[in-house]
CHARMM internal coordinates of N, CA and C (Angstrom, degrees):
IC EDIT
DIST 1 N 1 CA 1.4444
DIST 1 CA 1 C 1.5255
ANGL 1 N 1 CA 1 C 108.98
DIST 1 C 2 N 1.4556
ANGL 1 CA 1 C 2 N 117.56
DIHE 1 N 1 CA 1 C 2 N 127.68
DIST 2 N 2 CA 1.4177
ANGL 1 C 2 N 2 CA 118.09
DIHE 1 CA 1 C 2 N 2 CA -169.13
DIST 2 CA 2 C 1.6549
ANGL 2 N 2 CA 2 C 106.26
DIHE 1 C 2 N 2 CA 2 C -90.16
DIST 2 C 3 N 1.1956
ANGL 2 CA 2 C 3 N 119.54
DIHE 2 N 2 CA 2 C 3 N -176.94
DIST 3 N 3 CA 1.8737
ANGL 2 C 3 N 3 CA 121.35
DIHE 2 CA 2 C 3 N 3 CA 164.20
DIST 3 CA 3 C 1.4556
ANGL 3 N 3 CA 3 C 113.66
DIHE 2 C 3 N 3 CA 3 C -30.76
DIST 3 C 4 N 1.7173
ANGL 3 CA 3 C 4 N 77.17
DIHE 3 N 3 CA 3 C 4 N -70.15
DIST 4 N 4 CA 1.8908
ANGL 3 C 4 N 4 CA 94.10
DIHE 3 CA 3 C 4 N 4 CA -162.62
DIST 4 CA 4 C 1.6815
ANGL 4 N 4 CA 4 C 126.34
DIHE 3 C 4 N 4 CA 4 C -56.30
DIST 4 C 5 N 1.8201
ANGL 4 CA 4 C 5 N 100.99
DIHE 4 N 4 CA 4 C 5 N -2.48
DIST 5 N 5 CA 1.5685
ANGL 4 C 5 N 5 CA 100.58
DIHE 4 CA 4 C 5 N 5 CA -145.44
DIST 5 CA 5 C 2.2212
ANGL 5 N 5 CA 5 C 95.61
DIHE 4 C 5 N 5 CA 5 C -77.71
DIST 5 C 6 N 0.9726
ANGL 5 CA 5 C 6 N 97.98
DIHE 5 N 5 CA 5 C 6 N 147.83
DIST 6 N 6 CA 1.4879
ANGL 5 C 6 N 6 CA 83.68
DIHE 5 CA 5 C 6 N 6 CA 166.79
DIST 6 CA 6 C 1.6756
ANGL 6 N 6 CA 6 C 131.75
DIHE 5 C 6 N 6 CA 6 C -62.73
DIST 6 C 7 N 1.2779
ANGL 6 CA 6 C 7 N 114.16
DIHE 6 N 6 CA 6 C 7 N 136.84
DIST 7 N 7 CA 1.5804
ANGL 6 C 7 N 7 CA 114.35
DIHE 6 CA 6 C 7 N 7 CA -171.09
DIST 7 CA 7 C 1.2191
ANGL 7 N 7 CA 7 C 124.11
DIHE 6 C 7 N 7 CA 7 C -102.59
DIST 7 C 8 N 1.5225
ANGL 7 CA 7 C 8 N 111.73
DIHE 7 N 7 CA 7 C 8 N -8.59
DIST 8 N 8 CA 1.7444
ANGL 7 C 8 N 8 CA 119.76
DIHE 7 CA 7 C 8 N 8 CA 175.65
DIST 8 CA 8 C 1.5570
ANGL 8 N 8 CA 8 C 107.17
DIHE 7 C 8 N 8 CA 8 C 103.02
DIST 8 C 9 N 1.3343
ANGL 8 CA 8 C 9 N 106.97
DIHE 8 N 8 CA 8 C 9 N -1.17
DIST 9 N 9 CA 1.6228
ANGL 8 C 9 N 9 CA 118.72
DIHE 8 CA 8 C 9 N 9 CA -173.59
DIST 9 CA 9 C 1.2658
ANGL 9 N 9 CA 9 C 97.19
DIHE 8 C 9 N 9 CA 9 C -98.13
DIST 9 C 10 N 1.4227
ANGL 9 CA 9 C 10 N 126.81
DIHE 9 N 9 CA 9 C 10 N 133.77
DIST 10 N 10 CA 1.7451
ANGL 9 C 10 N 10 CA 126.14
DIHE 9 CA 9 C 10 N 10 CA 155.25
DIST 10 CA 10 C 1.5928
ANGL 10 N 10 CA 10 C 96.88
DIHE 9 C 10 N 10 CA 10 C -148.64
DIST 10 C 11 N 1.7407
ANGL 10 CA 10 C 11 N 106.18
DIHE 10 N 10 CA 10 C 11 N 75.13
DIST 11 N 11 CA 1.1587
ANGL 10 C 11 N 11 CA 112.70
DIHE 10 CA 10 C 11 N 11 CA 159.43
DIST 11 CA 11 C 1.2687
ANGL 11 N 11 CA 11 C 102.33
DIHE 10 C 11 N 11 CA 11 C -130.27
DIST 11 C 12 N 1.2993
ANGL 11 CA 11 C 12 N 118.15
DIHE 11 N 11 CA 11 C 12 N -173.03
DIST 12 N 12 CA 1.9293
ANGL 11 C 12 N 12 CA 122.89
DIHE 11 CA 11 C 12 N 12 CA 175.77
DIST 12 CA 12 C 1.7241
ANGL 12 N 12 CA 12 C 85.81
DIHE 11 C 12 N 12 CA 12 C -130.73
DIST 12 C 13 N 1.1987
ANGL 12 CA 12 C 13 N 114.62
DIHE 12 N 12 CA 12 C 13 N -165.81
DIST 13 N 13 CA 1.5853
ANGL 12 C 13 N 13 CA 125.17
DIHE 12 CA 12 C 13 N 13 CA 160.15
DIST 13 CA 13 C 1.4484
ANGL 13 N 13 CA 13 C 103.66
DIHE 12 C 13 N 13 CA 13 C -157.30
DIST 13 C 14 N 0.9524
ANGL 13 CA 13 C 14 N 133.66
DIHE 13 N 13 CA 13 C 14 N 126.63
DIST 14 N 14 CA 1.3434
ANGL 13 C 14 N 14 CA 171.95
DIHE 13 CA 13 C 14 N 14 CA -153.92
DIST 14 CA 14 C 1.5198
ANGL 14 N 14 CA 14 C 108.76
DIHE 13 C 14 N 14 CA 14 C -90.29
DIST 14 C 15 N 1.4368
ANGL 14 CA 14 C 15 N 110.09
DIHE 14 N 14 CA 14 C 15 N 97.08
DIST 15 N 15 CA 1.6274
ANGL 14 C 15 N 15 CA 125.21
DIHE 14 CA 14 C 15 N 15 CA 173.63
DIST 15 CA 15 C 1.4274
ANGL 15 N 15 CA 15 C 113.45
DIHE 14 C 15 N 15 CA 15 C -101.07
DIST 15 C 16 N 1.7094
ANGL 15 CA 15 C 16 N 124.92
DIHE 15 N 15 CA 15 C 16 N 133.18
DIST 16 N 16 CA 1.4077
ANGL 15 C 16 N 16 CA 111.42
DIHE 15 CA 15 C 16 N 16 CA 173.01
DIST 16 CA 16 C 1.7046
ANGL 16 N 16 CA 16 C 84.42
DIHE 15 C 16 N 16 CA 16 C -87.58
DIST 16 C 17 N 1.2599
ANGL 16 CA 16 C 17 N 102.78
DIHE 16 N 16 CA 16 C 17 N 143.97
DIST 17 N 17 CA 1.6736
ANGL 16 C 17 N 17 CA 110.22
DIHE 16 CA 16 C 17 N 17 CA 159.77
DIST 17 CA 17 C 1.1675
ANGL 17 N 17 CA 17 C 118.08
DIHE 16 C 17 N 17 CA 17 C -107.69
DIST 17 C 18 N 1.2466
ANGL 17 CA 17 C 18 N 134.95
DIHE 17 N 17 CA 17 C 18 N 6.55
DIST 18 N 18 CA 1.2741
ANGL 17 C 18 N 18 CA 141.43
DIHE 17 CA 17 C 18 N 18 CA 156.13
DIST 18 CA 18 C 1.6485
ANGL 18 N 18 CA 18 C 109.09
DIHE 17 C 18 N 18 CA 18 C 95.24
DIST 18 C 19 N 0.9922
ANGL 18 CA 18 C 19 N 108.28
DIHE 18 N 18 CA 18 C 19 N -0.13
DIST 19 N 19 CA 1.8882
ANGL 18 C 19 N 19 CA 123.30
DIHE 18 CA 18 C 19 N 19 CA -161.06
DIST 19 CA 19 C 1.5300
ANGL 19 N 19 CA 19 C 89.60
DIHE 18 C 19 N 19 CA 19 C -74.33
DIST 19 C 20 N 1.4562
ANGL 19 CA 19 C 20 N 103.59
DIHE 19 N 19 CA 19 C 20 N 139.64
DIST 20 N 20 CA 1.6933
ANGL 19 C 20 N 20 CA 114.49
DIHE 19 CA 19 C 20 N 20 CA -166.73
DIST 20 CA 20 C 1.7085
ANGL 20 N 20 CA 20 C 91.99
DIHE 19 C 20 N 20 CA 20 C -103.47
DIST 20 C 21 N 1.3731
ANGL 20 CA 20 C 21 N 103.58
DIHE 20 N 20 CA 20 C 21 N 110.31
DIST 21 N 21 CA 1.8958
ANGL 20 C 21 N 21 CA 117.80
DIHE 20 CA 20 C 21 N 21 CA -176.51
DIST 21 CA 21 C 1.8858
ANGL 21 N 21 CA 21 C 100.86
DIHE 20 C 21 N 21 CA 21 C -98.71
DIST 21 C 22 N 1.3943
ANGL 21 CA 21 C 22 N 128.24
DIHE 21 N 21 CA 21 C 22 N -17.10
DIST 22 N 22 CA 1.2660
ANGL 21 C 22 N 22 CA 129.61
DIHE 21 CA 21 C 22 N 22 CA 162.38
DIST 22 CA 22 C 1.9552
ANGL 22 N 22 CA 22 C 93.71
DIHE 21 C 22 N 22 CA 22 C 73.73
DIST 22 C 23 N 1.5823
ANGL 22 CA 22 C 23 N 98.45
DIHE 22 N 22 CA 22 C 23 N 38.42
DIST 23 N 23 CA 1.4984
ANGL 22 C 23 N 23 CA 111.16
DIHE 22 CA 22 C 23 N 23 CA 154.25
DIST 23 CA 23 C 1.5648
ANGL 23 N 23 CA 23 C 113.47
DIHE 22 C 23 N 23 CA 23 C 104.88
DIST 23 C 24 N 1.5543
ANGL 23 CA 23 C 24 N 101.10
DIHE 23 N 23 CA 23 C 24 N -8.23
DIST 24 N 24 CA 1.3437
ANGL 23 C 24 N 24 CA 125.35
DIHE 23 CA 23 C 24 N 24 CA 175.37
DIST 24 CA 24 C 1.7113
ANGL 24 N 24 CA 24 C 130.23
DIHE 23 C 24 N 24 CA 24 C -61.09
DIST 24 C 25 N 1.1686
ANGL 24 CA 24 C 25 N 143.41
DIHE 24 N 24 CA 24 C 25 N 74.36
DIST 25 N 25 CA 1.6888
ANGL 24 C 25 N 25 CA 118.62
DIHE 24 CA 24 C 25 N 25 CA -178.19
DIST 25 CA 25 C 1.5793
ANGL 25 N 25 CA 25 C 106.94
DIHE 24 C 25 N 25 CA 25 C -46.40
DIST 25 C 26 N 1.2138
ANGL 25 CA 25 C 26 N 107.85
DIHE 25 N 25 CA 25 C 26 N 156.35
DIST 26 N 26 CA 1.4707
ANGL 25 C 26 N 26 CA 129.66
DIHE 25 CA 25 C 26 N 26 CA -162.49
DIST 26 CA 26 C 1.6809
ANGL 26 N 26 CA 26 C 92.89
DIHE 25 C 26 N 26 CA 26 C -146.09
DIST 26 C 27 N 1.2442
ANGL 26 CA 26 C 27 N 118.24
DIHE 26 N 26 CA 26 C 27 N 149.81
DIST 27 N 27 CA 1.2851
ANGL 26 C 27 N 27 CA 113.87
DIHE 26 CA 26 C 27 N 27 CA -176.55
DIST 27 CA 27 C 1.4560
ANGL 27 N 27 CA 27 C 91.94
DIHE 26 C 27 N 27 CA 27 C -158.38
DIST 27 C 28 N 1.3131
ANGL 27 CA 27 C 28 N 110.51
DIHE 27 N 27 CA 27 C 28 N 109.18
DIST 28 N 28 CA 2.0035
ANGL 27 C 28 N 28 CA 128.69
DIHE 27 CA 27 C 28 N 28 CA -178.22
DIST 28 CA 28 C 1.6579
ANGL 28 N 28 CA 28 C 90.02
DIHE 27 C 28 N 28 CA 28 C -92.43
DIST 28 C 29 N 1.3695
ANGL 28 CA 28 C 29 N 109.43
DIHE 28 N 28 CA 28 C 29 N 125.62
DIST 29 N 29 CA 1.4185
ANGL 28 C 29 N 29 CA 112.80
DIHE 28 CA 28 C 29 N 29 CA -172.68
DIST 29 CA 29 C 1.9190
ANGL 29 N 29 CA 29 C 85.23
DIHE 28 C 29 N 29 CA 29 C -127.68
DIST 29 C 30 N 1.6427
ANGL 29 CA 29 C 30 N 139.23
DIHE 29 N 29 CA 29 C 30 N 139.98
DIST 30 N 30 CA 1.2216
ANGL 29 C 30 N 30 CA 132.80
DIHE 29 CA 29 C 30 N 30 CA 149.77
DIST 30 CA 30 C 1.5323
ANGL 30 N 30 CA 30 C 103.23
DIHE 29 C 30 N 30 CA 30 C -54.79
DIST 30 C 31 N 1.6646
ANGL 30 CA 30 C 31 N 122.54
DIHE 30 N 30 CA 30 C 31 N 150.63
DIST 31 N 31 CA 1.1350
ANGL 30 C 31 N 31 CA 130.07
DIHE 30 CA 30 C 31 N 31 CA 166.88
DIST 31 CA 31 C 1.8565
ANGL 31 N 31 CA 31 C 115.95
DIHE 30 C 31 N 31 CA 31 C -69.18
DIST 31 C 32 N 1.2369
ANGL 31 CA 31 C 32 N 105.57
DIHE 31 N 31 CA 31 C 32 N -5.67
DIST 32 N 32 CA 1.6545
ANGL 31 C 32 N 32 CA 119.59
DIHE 31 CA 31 C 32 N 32 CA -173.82
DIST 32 CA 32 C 1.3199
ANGL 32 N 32 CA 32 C 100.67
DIHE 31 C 32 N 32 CA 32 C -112.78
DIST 32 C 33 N 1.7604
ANGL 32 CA 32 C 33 N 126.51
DIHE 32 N 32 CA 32 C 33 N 15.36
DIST 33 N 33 CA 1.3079
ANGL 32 C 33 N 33 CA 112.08
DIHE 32 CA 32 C 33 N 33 CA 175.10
DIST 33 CA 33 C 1.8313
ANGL 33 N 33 CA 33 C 115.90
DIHE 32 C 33 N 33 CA 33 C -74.55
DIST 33 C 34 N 0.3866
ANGL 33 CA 33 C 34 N 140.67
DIHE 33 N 33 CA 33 C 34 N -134.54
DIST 34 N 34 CA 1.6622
ANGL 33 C 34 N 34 CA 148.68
DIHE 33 CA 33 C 34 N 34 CA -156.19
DIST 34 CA 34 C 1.6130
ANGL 34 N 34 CA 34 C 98.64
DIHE 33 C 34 N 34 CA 34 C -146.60
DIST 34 C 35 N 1.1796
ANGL 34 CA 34 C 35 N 133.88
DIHE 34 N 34 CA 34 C 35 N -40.67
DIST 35 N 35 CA 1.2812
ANGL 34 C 35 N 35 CA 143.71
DIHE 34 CA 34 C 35 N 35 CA -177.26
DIST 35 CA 35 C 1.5155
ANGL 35 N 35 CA 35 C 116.49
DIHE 34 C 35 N 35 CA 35 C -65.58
DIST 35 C 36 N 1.9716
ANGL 35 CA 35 C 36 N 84.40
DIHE 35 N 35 CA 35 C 36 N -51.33
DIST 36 N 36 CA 1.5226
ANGL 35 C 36 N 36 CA 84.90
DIHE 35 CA 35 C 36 N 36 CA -173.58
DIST 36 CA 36 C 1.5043
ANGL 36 N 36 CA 36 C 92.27
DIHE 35 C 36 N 36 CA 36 C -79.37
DIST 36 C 37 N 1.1021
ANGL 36 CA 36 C 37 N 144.74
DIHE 36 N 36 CA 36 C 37 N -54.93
DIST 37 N 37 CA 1.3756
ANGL 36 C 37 N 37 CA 143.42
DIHE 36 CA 36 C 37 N 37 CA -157.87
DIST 37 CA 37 C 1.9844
ANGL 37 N 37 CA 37 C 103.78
DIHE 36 C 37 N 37 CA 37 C -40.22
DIST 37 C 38 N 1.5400
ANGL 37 CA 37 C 38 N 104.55
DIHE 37 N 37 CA 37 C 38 N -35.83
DIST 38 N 38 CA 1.6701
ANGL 37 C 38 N 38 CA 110.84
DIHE 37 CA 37 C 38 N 38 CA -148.44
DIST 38 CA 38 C 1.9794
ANGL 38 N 38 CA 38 C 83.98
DIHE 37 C 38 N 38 CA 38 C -94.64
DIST 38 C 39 N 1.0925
ANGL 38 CA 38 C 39 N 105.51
DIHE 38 N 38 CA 38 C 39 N -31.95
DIST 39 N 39 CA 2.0231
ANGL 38 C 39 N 39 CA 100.67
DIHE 38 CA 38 C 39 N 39 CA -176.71
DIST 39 CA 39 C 1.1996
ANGL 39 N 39 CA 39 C 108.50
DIHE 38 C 39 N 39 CA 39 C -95.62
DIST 39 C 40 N 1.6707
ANGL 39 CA 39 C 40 N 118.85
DIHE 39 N 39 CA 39 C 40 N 18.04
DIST 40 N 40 CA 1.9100
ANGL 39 C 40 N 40 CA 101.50
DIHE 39 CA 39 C 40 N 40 CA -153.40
DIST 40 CA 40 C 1.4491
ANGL 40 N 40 CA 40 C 150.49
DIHE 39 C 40 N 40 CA 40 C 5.68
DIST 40 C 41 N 1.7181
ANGL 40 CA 40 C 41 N 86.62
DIHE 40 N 40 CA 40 C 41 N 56.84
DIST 41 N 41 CA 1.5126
ANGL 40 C 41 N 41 CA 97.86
DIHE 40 CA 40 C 41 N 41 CA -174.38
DIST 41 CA 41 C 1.6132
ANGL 41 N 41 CA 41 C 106.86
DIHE 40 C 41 N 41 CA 41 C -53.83
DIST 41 C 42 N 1.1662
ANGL 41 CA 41 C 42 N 111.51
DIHE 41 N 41 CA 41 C 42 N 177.45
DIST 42 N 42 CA 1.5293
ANGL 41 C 42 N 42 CA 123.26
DIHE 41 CA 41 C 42 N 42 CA -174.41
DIST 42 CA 42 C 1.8287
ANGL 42 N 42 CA 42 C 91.93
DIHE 41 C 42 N 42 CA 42 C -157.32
DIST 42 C 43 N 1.9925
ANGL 42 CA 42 C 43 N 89.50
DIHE 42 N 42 CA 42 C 43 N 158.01
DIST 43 N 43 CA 1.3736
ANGL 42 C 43 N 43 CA 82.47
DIHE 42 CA 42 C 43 N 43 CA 170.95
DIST 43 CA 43 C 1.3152
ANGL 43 N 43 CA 43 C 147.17
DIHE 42 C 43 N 43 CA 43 C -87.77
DIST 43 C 44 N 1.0670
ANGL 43 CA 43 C 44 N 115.08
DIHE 43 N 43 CA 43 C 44 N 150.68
DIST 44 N 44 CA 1.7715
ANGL 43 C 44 N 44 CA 145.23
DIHE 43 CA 43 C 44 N 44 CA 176.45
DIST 44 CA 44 C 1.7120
ANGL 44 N 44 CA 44 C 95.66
DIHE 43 C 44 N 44 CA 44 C 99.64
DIST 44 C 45 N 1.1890
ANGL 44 CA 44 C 45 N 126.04
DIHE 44 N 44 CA 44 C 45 N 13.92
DIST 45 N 45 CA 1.4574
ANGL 44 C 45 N 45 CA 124.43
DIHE 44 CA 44 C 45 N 45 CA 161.09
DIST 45 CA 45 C 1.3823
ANGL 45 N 45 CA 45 C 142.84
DIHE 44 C 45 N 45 CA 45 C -21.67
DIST 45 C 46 N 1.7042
ANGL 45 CA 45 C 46 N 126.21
DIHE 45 N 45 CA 45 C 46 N 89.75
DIST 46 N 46 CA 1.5839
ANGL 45 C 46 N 46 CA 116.19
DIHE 45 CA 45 C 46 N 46 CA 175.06
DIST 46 CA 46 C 1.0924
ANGL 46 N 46 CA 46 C 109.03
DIHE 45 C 46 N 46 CA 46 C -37.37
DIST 46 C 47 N 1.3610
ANGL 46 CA 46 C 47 N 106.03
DIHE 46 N 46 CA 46 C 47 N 149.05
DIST 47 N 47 CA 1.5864
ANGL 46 C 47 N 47 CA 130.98
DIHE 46 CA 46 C 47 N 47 CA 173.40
DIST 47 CA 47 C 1.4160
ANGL 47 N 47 CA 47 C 95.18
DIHE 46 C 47 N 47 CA 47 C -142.25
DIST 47 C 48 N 1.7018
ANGL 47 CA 47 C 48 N 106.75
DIHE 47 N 47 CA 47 C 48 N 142.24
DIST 48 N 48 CA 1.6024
ANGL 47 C 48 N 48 CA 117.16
DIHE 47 CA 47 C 48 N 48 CA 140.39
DIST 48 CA 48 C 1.5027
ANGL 48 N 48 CA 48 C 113.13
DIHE 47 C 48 N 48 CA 48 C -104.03
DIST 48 C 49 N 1.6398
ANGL 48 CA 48 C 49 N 93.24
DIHE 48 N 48 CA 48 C 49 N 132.39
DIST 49 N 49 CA 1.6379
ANGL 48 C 49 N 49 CA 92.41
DIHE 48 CA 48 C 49 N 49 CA 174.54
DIST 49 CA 49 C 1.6144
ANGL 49 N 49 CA 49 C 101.07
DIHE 48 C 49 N 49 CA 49 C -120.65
DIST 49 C 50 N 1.2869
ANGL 49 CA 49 C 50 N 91.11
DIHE 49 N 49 CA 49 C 50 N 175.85
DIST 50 N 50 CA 2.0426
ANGL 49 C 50 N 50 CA 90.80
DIHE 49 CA 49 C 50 N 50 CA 170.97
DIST 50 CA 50 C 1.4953
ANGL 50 N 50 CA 50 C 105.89
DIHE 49 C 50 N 50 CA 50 C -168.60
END
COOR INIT
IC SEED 1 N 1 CA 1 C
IC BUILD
């Protein structure tokens, strides 16, 4: 089974990193996540989250 293969997981888990956004959500996604791979996010990309 390689990186990319799917694992049965489609969750994230949720880190505060402490990074001061001045009221902003910020959302650090890896470019090899599964998410970005499946929406072809690109960078500095809107997202809605909830």
């Amino acid at each position: 089974m390689n990186n990319n293969s799917y694992n049965g997981s489609n969750k994230l888990k949720l880190v505060k990193l402490g990074i001061d956004t001045k009221q902003e959500f910020i959302l650090f996604i890896r470019s090899d996540c599964f998410i970005c791979i499946s929406e072809g996010f690109e960078i500095q990309a809107r997202v809605m989250f909830g």
